[in-house]
N, C-alpha and C positions, 0 to 999 in steps of 0.2 A: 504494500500500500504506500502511494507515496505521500511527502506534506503535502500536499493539492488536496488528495483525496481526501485525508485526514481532517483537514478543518474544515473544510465543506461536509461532512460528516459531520462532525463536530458542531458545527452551527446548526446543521438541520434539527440535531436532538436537542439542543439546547432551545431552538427555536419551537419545535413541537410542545415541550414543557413550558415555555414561554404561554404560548395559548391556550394551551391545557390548564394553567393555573389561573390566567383571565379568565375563562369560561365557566372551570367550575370549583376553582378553590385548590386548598392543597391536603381538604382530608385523605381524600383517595391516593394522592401522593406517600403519601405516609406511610398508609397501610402496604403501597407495592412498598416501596423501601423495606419495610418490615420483611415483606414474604422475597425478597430479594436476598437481605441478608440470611435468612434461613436458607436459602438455596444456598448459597456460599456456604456457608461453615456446613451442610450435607456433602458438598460435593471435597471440602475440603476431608472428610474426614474419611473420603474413598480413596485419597490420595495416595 
């Protein structure tokens, strides 16, 4: 992947969360975050 790619990447998610939180808040952010981090420390522990 090169830096092109990467911050055009980079922007689009930052920007998708950008309107996602204007629209409807950041509880639902939360809760992925939450089920995010449980993914991580599962997959960490198959390591």
């Amino acid at each position: 992947m090169t830096n092109k790619i990467a911050l055009w990447l980079g922007a689009l998610i930052l920007g998708a969360i950008l309107v996602d939180v204007l629209l409807y808040g950041t509880e639902h952010l939360i809760f992925l975050a939450k089920k995010l981090d449980a993914l991580v420390e599962y997959l960490a522990f198959w390591r």
